[in-house]
C-alpha positions, 0 to 999 in steps of 0.5 A, a space after each residue: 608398312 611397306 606404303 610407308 617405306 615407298 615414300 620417297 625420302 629425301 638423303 640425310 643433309 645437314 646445315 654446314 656452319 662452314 657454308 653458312 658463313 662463308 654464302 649464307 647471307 647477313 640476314 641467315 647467319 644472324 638468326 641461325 648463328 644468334 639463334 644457335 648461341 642463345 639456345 646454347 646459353 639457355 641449355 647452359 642455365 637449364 644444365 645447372 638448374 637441373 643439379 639446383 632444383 634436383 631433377 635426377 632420379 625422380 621416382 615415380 609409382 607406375 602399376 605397383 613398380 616403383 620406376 626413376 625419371 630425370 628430367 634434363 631439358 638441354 636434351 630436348 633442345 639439344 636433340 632438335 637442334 641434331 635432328 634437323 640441323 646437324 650433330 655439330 648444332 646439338 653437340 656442342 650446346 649439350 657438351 657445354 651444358 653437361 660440362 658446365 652443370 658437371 662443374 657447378 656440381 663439383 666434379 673434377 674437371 677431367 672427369 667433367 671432360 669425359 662425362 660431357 660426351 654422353 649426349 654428344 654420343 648418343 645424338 651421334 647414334 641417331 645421325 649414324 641411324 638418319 645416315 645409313 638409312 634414308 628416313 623421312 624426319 617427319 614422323 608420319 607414318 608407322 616405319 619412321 616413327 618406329 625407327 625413330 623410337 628405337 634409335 631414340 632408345 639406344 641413343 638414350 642408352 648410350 647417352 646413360 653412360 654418364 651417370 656412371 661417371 656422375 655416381 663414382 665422382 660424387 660417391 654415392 651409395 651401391 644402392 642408389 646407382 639403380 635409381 639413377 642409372 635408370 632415371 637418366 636413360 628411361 627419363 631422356 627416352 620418354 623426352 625423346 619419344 613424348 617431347 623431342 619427336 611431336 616438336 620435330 614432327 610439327 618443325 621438320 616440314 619447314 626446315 625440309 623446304 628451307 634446306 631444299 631451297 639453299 642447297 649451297 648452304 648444305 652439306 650432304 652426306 651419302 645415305 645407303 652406304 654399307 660404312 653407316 648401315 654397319 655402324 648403325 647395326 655395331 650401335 644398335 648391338 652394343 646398346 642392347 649388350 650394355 643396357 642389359 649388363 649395367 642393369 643386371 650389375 647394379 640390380 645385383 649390388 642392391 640385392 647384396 647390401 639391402 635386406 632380404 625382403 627389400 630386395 626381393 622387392 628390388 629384384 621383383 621390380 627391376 626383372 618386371 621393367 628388365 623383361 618389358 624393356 627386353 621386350 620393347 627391344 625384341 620388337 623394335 630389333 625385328 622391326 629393324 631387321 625388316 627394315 634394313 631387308 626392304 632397304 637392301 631390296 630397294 637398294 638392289 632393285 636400285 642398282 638393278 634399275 640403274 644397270 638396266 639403263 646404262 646398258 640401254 645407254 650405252 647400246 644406244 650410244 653403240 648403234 645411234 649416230 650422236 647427231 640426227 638420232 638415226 642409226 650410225 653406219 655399223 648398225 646400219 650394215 647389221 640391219 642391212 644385212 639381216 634385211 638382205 638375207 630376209 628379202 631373199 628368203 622371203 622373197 618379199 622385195 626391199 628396196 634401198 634408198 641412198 642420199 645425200 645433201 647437194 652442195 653440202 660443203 657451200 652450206 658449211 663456207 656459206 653458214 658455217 659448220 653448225 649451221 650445216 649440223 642444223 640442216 643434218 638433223 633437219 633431214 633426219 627429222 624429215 627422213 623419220 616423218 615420212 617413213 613407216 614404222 617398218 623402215 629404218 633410217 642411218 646417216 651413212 656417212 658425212 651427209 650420206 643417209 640410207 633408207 630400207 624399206 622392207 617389201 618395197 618395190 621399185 615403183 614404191 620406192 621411187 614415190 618415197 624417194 620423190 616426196 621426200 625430195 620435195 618434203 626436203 626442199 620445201 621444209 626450210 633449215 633454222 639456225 640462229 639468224 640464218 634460214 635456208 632451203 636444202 635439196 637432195 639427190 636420190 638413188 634408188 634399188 631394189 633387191 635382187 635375188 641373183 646377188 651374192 650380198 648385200 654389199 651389190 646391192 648398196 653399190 647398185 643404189 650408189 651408182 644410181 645416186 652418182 647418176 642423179 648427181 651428174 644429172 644435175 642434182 635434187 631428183 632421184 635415179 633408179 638403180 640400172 
């Protein structure tokens, strides 16, 4: 189960009827829109048609249990339409087929009104599910199809409402609101899960790629949120709660009115398709307690993840120079210091190699500021192939760069410095049309035990690069 969870899935995005008509183009709008409508009046025709040719309540003999089916074809195109477009493409062709078959039936228009909710509500429950988790739609793999299950079983549930209202409107007997009650949620359950769910199995990796390729077209919603997983879990609790209610009541009134030995039949079916409900339920309950485990561990590990790499961002940020990439001036005193301190108590030698660009400020009049922004990071290219792993390199200042090179002396240093002066001036600087040569001065010293910080020593190599400036710049000079 876990392989299935690990599964990327992608965030729960819907098609926006908004966005589609005000980018989509005319070919789009014309078949989705055209499309859409016509699957709204075809869910209007087969609404009515279920109340003409008498499709609720159908009883069915299954192992010696007498059990009720409706059969409602809106549903499963009202379900598809949810599930891989939006709510608001289901919703509104199955409030129009509930509304109009509630009419044709003669029910009062007011009651019509409410009772054309009970799908619209139940398809809500399901993008509240989508919503707070993220669940591939496919249905490949054991945790979506079960999540998928359970949410079509309480969404069925809720949608179930109605035949309440559809009894007490058209008045029928106590002992007949069973049959109906359990026709209409166990019958738009077994569409769900045997119809709706193989149809969106085989049209949900198309409709995936479609909605990828026009993400203007979209309108995402944020999954994980604690908002919609908490929704979720009220939903899921509440459906449970009125399921075993409304079944307990309307048992109880057919066992009031019937005769004894009918409804001890009554009470032996109704009890065997209670407690194996009750037992689906249990199941799909542990499975979702599971599954909402693993998601917030995924979800911590997530954020964890995330902390981890804004913190080495932002330690990045602290100590890197933005535009050569080496280490800026205060993480270069830092690792001064330390190398300093290891030197003396060592005694192992290091040495300090201080440069910067000759005429750096002709390169900016000349070229032009991003032009000598090239030729920095050109440097610190070059700096970094040339030295060792143990060596650090920082831009010092403007066009000031520093070198360490730890258990180094000073012959050593002095044969760095000069083939990273000639690697320099033979490696040409690129920018846009403009293409140059750079040279640079070098001053070069090494360590000593007798000073007091590593502030002498850095002096020291700064005054041996002031002497190789005077001297006529592009060499290298040894502290005195």
């Amino acid at each position: 189960m876990l392989s299935d969870i690990k599964v990327e899935a992608p965030p729960y995005r819907e098609l926006s009827p908004w966005r589609l008509w005000r980018d989509g183009s005319r070919q789009q709008k014309a078949c989705l829109f055209g499309g859409w409508l016509a699957l709204l009046v075809l869910c209007i025709a087969l609404g009515v048609g279920m109340v003409v040719w008498r499709w609720s309540g159908i009883p069915l003999e299954f192992g010696g249990v007498t059990i009720y089916l409706t059969v409602y074809p809106p549903l499963l195109i009202c379900m598809l339409l949810t599930l891989t477009l939006g709510w608001w493409w289901g919703a509104i062709p199955a409030y129009c087929a509930t509304f109009s078959l509630a009419i044709y039936a003669g029910m009062p228009v007011p009651w019509a009104m409410l009772f054309a909710f009970s799908n619209p509500l139940g398809f809500a429950i399901m993008v509240i599910g989508y919503q707070a988790i993220a669940m591939r739609r496919d249905l490949r793999g054991l945790n979506p199809l079960l999540f998928y299950v359970q949410l079509a079983f309480i969404a069925s549930v809720f949608g179930s409402s109605g035949a309440l209202i559809w009894s007490y409107t058209n008045h029928y007997e106590p002992a007949a609101l069973l049959p109906i009650w359990q026709g209409w949620w166990l019958g738009a359950f077994l569409q769900s899960v045997l119809i709706a769910g193989p149809a969106m199995a085989l049209v949900w990796p198309w409709v995936d790629r479609w909605m990828a390729a026009h993400p203007q077209l979209m309108r995402d919603t944020f999954t994980s949120s604690r908002q919609s997983i908490l929704g979720l879990l009220a939903s899921v609790t509440l459906g449970v709660l009125i399921y075993g209610f409304v079944t307990i009541q309307l048992a109880e009134r057919q066992i009031d009115l019937a005769s004894l030995v009918h409804a001890l039949g009554v009470l032996r079916q109704t009890m065997w398709i209670f407690y194996w409900v009750f037992a689906v339920i249990v199941v799909f309950m542990a499975f979702f307690g599971y599954e909402l485990f693993v998601h917030w561990q995924q979800s911590q590990d997530r954020l964890l993840a995330e902390l981890h790499r804004a913190n080495d961002d932002l330690q990045k940020l602290a100590t890197t120079d933005a535009l050569t990439g080496l280490l800026n001036r205060r993480a270069a005193d830092r690792r001064l210091s330390a190398e300093w301190q290891r030197a003396r108590r060592l005694r192992h030698g290091a040495a300090m190699v201080l440069l910067d660009i000759d005429h750096f400020k002709e390169i900016n009049d000349r070229y032009g500021h991003p032009a000598g922004d090239a030729a920095l990071r050109q440097l610190a290219c070059v700096i970094q192939s040339v030295m060792r792993e143990m060596d650090f390199a920082a831009r010092y200042g403007g066009e000031e760069f520093l070198i360490v090179l730890p258990e180094t002396g000073e012959l050593g240093a002095h044969a760095f410095a000069e083939r990273l002066r000639e690697e320099v001036a033979a490696s040409p600087v690129q920018h846009e049309d403009a293409r140059f040569h750079m040279h640079i001065s070098l001053g070069v010293a090494v360590a000593l035990d007798e000073e007091a910080n590593y502030e002498r020593w850095f002096t020291r190599a700064d005054r041996a690069l002031y002497r190789a400036k005077q001297g006529g710049r592009n060499r290298t000079e040894l502290a005195a």
